[in-house]
C-alpha positions as CSV (number, residue, x, y, z in Angstrom):
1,X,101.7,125.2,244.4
2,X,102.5,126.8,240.7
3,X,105.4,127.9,242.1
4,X,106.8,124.6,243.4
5,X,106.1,123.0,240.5
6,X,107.6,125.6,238.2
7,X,111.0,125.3,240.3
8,X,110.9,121.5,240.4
9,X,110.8,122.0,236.5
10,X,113.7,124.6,236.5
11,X,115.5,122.0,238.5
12,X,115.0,118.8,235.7
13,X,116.6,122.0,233.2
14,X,119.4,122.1,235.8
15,X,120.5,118.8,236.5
16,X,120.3,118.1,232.6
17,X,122.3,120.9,232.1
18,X,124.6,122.6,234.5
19,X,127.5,120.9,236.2
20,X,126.6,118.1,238.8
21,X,127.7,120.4,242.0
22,X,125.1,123.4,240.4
23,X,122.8,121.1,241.1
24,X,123.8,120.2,244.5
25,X,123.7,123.5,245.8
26,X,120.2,124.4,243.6
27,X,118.7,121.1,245.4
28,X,120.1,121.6,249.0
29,X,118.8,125.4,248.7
30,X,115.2,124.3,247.7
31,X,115.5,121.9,250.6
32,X,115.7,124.9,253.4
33,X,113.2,126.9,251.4
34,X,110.0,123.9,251.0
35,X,109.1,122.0,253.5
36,X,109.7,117.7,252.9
37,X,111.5,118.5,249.2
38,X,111.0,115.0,247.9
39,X,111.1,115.9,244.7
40,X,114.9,116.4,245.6
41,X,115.0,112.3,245.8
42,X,113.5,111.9,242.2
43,X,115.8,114.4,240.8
44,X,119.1,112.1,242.6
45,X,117.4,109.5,240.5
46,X,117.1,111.7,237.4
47,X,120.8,112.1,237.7
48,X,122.0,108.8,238.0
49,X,119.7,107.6,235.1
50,X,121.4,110.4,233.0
51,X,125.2,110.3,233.8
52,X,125.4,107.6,236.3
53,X,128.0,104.7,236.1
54,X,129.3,101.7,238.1
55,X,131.8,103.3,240.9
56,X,133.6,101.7,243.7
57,X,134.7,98.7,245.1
58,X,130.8,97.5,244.8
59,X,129.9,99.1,241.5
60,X,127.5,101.3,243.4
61,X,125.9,103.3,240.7
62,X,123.3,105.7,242.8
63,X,125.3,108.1,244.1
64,X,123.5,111.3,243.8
65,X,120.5,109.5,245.2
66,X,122.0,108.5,248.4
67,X,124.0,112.0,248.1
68,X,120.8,113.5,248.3
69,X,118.7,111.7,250.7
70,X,121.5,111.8,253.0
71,X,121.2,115.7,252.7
72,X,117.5,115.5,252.6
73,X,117.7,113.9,256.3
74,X,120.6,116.4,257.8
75,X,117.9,119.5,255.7
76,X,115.1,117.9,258.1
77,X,117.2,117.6,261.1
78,X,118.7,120.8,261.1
79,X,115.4,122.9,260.3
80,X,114.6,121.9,263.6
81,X,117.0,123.0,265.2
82,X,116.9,126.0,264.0
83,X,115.0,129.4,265.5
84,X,113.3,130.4,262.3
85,X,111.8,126.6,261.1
86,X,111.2,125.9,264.5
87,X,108.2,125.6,266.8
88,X,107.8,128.7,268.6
């Protein structure tokens, strides 16, 4: 549990910090190692509240959000699928 917590802390230092892609590949990577990384989701939000703006034809202005609950659900799906996250 300490140990979740201290990475989803690590993770706030990195998205505040680090480039935006760092962070994708920190967040997708704590998505195959926890099981259901929600925290992933808040963190999306973090981002947008920090650097997001308006993009698009709509103005859409959560894109790391949906960038990351779209991973989240291919993470989940895929785990599955695969031998060693799978149901023996």
């Amino acid at each position: 549990m300490w140990f979740r917590i201290a990475l989803d802390v690590l993770l706030v230092i990195t998205a505040a910090v680090t480039p935006w892609w760092m962070t994708v590949v920190v967040v997708t990577v704590l998505m195959f190692y926890f099981t259901k990384y929600y925290e992933a989701i808040v963190v999306g939000m973090f981002v947008d509240m920090l650097y997001g703006s308006p993009m698009g034809p709509f103005d859409f202005q959560f894109v790391f959000t949906f960038l990351f609950v779209v991973v989240f659900i291919i993470v989940e799906h895929s785990k599955t699928k695969l031998r060693p996250y799978g149901a023996h």
